[in-house]
Structures are given as structure tokens and as C-alpha cells.
KEMARBA-628985 format. One line per field, with one value per residue (C-alpha): x, z, y; residue in one letter; residue number from 1. Coordinates in steps of 0.2 Angstrom, whole numbers, plus 5000, padded with zeros to 4 digits. Layout:
N
X = X, ...
Z = Z, ...
Y = Y, ...
residuo = a, ...
num = NUM, ...
//
This chain:
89
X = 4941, 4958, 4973, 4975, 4990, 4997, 5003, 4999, 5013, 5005, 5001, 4994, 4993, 4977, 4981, 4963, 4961, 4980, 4983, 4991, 4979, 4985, 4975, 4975, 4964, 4958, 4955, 4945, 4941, 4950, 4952, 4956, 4967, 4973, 4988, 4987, 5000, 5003, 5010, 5023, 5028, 5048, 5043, 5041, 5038, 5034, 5018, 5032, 5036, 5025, 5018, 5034, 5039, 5024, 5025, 5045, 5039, 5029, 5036, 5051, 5038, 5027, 5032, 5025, 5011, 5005, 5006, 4996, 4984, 4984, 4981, 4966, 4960, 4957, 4945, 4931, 4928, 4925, 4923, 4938, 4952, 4959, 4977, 4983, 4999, 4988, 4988, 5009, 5009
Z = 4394, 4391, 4398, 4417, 4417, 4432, 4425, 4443, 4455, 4468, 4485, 4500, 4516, 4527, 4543, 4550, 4535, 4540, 4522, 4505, 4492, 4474, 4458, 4442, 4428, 4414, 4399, 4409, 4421, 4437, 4450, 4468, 4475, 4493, 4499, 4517, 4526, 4531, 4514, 4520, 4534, 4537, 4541, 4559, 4559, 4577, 4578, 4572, 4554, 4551, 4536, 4529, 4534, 4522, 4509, 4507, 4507, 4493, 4484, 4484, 4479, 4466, 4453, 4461, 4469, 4453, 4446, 4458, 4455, 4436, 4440, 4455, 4440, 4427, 4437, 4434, 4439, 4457, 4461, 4473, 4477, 4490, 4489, 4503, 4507, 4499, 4483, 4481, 4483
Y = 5103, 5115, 5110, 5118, 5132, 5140, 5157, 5167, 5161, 5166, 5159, 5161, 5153, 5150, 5146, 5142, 5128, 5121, 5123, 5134, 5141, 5142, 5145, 5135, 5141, 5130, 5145, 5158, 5149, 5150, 5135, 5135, 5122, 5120, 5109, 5104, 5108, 5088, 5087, 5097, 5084, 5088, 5107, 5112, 5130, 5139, 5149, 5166, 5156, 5144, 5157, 5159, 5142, 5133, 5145, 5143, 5121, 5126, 5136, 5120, 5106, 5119, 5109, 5091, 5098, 5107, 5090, 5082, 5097, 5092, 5073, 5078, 5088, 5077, 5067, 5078, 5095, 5102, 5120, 5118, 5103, 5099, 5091, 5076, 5068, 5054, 5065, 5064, 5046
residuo = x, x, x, x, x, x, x, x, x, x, x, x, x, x, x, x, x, x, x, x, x, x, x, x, x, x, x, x, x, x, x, x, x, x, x, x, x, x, x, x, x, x, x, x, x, x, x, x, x, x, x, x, x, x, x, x, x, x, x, x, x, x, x, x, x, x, x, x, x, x, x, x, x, x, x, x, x, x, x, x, x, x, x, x, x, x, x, x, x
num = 1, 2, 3, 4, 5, 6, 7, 8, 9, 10, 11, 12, 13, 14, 15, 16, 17, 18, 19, 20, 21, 22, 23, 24, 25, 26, 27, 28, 29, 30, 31, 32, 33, 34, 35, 36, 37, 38, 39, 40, 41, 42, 43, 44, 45, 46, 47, 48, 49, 50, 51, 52, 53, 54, 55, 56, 57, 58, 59, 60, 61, 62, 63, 64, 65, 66, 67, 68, 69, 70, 71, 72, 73, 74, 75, 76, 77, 78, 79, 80, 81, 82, 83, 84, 85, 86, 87, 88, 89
//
């Protein structure tokens, strides 16, 4: 297994799932990843923000939630992760 990178800063948010998408890739491979938006408990956005609003909270923690991507990562592959409140503990 290669080391999972995050060279594609982007993001996305996907408000029917309640949650960001970001992308990781181990070598070629790429791996989605979602961040519910519980993980982002201090925001309260109104219907207008709430995209702005969670993509600005995730763009503050990138850095922790790409290490809880790396941690939920080495536990085995999955064709997609899903990250909790749980995962940041």
C-alpha cells in the first residue's frame, strides 16, 4: 500500500448526504472521502451559507480531518470513507 497524498485541494459540498467530499489518492488510485457536516459542530450556517459556511470549517480543520482520513485509511481499504465526530476523537 502507498502512502495516501492529498495534492487536489479541492472540495465539495453535498447537501443531500449532510456532508464534504474530498479526494485522497494512494499512487493512481483515487479515494473518496466524506466529512459529515456534524464534525463541524460550532457552525451554524442558515439555508443562504451553509455551502460556504462548511466548506470555509473545512478548509480550517483540512489538516486534522486529512489526518483522520489517513488513520480511517489504514485500516484496510473501502471504495469510500466516511469520517465522524467519532473519527476526530
Amino acid at each position: 500500500m502507498m502512502a495516501l497524498s492529498f495534492p487536489n485541494r479541492s472540495r465539495s459540498y453535498d447537501a443531500a448526504g449532510q456532508r464534504v467530499r474530498f479526494i485522497g489518492y494512494d499512487g493512481l488510485f483515487q479515494v473518496p472521502f466524506f466529512v459529515d457536516i456534524d464534525v463541524f459542530a460550532k457552525v451554524s450556517p442558515t439555508p443562504e451559507s451553509a455551502e460556504d459556511d462548511y466548506l470555509a470549517a473545512f478548509d480550517a480543520a483540512r489538516a486534522s480531518i486529512q489526518g483522520a482520513a489517513i488513520k480511517a485509511y489504514s485500516h484496510g481499504r473501502k471504495t469510500m470513507y466516511v469520517l465522524t465526530a467519532t473519527d476526530f476523537r
